[in-house]
N, C-alpha and C positions, 0 to 999 in steps of 0.2 A: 624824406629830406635829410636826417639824420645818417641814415644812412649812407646816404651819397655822399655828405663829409666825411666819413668817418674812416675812405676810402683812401687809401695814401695815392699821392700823385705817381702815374705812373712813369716820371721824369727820375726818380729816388734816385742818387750812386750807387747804393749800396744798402745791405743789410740794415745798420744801424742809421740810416736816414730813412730809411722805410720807419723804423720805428718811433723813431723822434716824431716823424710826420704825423702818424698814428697817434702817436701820443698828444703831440700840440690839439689835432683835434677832438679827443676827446675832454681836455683840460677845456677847452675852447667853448666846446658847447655845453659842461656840465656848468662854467660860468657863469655863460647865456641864461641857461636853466634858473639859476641860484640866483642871476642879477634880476630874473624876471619876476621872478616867487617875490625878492625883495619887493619891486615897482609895487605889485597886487597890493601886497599886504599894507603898504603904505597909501596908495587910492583907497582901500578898503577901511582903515582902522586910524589913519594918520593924512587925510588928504590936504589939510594945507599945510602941513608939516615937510613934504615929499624934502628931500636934498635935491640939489639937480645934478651930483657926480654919480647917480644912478643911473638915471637914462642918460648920461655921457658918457659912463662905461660902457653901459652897453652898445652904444652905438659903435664906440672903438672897440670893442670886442668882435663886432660885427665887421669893422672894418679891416682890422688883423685878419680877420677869416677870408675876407675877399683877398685880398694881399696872397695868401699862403695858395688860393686856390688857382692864382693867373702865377704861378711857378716860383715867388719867390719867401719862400718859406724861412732860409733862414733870417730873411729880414724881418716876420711875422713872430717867429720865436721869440728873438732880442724888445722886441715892438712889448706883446701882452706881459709879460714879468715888472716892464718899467709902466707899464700904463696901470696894470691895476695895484701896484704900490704908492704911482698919485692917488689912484683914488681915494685908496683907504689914509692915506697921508690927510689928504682935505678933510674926510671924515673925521680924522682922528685930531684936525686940529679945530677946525670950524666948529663942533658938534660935540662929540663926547667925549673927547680927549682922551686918555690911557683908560678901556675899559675893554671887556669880554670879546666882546665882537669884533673890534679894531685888531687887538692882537691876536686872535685867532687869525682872523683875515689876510695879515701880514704874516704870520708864521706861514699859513697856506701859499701864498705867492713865496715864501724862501724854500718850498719843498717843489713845486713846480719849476721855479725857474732852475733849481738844480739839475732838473732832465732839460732843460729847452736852452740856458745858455753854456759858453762857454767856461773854464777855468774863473780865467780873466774878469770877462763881465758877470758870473757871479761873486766871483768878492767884492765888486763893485757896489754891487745890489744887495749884499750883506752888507756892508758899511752903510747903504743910503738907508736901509730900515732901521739900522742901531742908532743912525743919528737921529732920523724922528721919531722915532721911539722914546727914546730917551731925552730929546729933546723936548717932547712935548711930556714928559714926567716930571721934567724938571721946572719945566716953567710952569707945570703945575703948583706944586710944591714950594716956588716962589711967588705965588700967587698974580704972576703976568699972564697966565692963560685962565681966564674962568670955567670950571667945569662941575656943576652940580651932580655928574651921574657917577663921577670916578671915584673907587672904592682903594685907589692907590693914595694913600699920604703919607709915604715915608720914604727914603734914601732905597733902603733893603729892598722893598717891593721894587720900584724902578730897576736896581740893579737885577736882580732879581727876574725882571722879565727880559732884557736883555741878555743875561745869558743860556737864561733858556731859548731864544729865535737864534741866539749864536752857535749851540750845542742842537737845534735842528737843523738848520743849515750847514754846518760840516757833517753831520751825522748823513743827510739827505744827501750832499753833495758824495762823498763815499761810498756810499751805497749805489747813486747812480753811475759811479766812473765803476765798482765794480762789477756792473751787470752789461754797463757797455764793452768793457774790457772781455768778458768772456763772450760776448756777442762775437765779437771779433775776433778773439780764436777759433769760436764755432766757422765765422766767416771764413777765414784761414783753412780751416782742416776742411769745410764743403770744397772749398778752389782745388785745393791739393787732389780730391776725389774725382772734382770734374777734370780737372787735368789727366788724372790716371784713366780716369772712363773715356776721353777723348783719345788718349795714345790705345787704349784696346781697341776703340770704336776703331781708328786708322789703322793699325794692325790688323782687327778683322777683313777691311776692306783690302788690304794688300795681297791676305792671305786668298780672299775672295776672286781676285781676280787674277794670280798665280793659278788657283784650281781650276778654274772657268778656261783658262788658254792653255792648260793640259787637257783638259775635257776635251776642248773645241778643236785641240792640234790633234791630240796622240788619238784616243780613242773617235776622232771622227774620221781621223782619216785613216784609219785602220779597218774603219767600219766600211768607209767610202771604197778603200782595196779591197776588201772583201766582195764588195759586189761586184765591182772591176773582175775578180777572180770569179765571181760566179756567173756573170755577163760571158766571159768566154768561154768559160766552161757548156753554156747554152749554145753560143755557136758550133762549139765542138762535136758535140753529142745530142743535140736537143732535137735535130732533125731524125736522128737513128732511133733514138732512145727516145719516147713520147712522156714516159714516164717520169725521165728527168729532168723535161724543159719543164714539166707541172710543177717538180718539186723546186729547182731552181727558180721559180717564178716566188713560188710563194716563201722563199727563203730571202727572197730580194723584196718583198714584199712587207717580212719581217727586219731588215735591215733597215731601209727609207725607215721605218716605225721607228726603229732603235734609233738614227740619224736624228731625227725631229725631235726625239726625248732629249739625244743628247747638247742639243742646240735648245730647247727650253730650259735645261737644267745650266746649261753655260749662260744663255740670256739673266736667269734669276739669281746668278750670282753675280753678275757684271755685265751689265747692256753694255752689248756694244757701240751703241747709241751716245754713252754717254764719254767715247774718246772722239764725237763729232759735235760737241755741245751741248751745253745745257737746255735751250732751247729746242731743239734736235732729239734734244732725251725726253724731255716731257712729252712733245707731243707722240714719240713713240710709246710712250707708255701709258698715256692716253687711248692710243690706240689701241694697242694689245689689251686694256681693262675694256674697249669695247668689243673686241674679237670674241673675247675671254667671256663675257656675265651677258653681254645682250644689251648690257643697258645703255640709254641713250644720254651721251657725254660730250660737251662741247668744250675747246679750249681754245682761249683767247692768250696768243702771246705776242710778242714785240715782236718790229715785223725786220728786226736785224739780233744777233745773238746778244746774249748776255754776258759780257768778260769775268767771269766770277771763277774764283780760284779753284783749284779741284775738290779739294777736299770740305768746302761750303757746297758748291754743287750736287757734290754725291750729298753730303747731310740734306740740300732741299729736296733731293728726288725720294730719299729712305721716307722722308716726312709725307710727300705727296704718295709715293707707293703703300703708306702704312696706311694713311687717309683713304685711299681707293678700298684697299684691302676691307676696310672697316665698313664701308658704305655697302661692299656687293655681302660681305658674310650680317653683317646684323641692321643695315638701315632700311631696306627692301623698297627701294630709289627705284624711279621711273628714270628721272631726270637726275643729270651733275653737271655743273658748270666749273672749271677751271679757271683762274684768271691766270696771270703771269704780270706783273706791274716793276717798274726799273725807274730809279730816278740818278739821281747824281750821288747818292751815297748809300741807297738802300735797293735789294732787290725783294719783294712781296709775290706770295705766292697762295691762292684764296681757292679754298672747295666747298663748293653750298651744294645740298641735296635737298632734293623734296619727300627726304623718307618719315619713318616715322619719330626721330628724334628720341630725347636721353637727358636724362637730368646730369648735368653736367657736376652741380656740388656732391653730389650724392657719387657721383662715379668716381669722383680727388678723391673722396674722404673712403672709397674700397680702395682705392691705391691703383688701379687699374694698370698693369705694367705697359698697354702702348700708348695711353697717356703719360705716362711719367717717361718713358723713354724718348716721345716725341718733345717735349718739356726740356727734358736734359741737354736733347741735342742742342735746340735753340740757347738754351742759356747757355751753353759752351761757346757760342758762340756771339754772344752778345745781342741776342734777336729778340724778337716779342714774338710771344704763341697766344694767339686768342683764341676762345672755343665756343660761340652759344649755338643756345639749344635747347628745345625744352620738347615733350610729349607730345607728339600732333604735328610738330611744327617744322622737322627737318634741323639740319644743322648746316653750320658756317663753321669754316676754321681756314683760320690766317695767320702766315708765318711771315715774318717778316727778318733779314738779317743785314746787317751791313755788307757790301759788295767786298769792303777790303777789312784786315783783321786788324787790330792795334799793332 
């Protein structure tokens, strides 16, 4: 269960809202934790003493969490910093007044809410704990608030604790604009890298398919005259000479060979499949992975083309051909199924096998270079890569990207 919150949504902008997210939820539920332990201990050792802003927080703690998890998080953020500062607030005024717990308490919500709110709303939320805080010091010490447990009776000590939640809270609040700060450099210099990886990647393919229409022009049809020259040459002499329509034979024999290689070496560097569509390309490549391995492969696509820009298409089909790739050299697949799925602003594209599967954490964390390349691609493009799998079980992987780019 933990777990599963603990999981940032995968709606995030960005870097530094992945981590906020992250972060809300682990403040969130160490709360839970802390507000629960409190509940026990007071059923346990205090039962008709309980407060009732304990099981209130929690409830709103719990309800912050649902909030954050149906996608709106930063409302969930702003939400928990001002709820559990009531809390401790009624605590601090109903109950024990300026004592250990209260101000720890409060101090804790001025170091968290320094990661979870804004600038703005935290000076906000620094001013509202200086004033109960200190408000309820004061009225101690003027004796309108009674408090039998508080070991505060002087001006010094009051002031005294306000500025130290004052010197955590800018201390906290600094600290978090300087980690988000270099977040987003880091962010910054990854863009700039994928941007450079995406102009090699398109250079590569340019260059790809320049070579492939030299291959396919010069040397095939060079190759193709060649047999044309040695076709007549057979006419010529092949009836006189018996010897030389045999060797002519198998010279033309060896050319068709050379021909076919050089037309699979033009194919693998640029289908020509894929200057007839996207659609058109998959399934040709679908097919040739079944010519090719044996194995038996079904592909379901639209049953009209895909309008998807060149350079998104070639990145689905690198994705799908790396996938196939992967399936016949290490899955040892019976079966593969394809999908092809299109709506009005995304195009998805799904390969399940019934091989033997792959622990997928274990393969990120070796670095695996055609997962990380198939990963890259999609996130240059703004797409989701999904990948499960596990030992026994076969694998799923689904790419998904927008039809049109920003």
């Amino acid at each position: 269960m933990f777990r599963h919150l603990l999981v940032a949504p995968a709606d995030s902008e960005d870097a530094e809202g992945g981590v906020v997210s992250r972060l809300f939820y682990v403040i969130a539920v160490s709360i839970v934790i802390a507000l629960g332990i409190a509940l026990l201990t007071n059923l346990v050792f205090n039962p008709g003493g309980m407060p009732f802003v304990l099981p209130a927080l929690l409830v709103g703690v719990g309800a912050t969490i649902a909030v954050a998890r149906r996608g709106h998080l930063r409302l969930a953020c702003a939400l928990l910093p001002v709820l559990m500062l009531a809390g401790f607030a009624s605590l601090l005024v109903t109950r024990d007044g300026v004592h250990d717990v209260a101000v720890i308490a409060i101090a804790g919500t001025l170091v968290f809410g320094s990661v979870l709110l804004t600038r703005r709303a935290m000076v906000m939320l620094t001013i509202a704990a200086l004033t109960l805080t200190l408000g309820a010091g004061f009225a101690e010490l003027s004796g309108s608030l009674q408090n039998r447990f508080s070991a505060f009776t002087d001006v010094r000590h009051v002031v005294a604790i306000g500025l130290i939640l004052l010197v955590i809270a800018v201390a906290a609040r600094l600290i978090a604009e300087s980690l988000f700060a270099a977040l987003r450099r880091a962010q910054e210099n990854s863009g700039a890298l994928r941007e450079l990886s995406a102009r090699r990647d398109s250079l590569r393919e340019e260059e790809r398919a320049r070579v492939a229409r030299e291959i396919h022009d010069e040397l095939g049809q060079a190759l193709t005259a060649l047999r044309l020259d040695l076709s007549a040459l057979e006419m010529k002499f092949g009836e006189r000479v018996p010897e030389i329509r045999e060797r002519v034979r198998e010279l033309k024999g060896t050319i068709d060979g050379s021909i076919a290689r050089v037309r699979s070496v033009a194919m693998a560097l640029r289908p020509a499949s894929l200057d007839l569509g996207f659609v058109p390309a998959i399934e040709g490549l679908v097919a040739d992975f079944r010519r090719r391995t044996g194995i038996h492969c079904t592909v379901k696509v639209p049953d009209t083309d895909v309008s998807l820009a060149e350079e998104r298409g070639i990145v689905m089909f690198r994705i799908l051909q790396e996938s196939l790739t992967n399936v016949s050299r290490h899955a040892a697949a019976r079966n593969v199924d394809v999908t092809v799925e299109v709506d009005d602003a995304k195009v998805r594209v799904a390969v399940e096998d019934d091989g033997r599967g792959f622990d997928v954490s274990a393969a990120e964390k070796r670095g695996t270079l055609g997962l990380l390349g198939m990963r890259e691609r999609v996130i240059m493009l703004g797409g989701d890569l999904k990948i499960r799998s596990s030992p026994g079980e076969g694998t799923q992987v689904s790419v998904s990207i927008p039809i049109r780019g920003p």
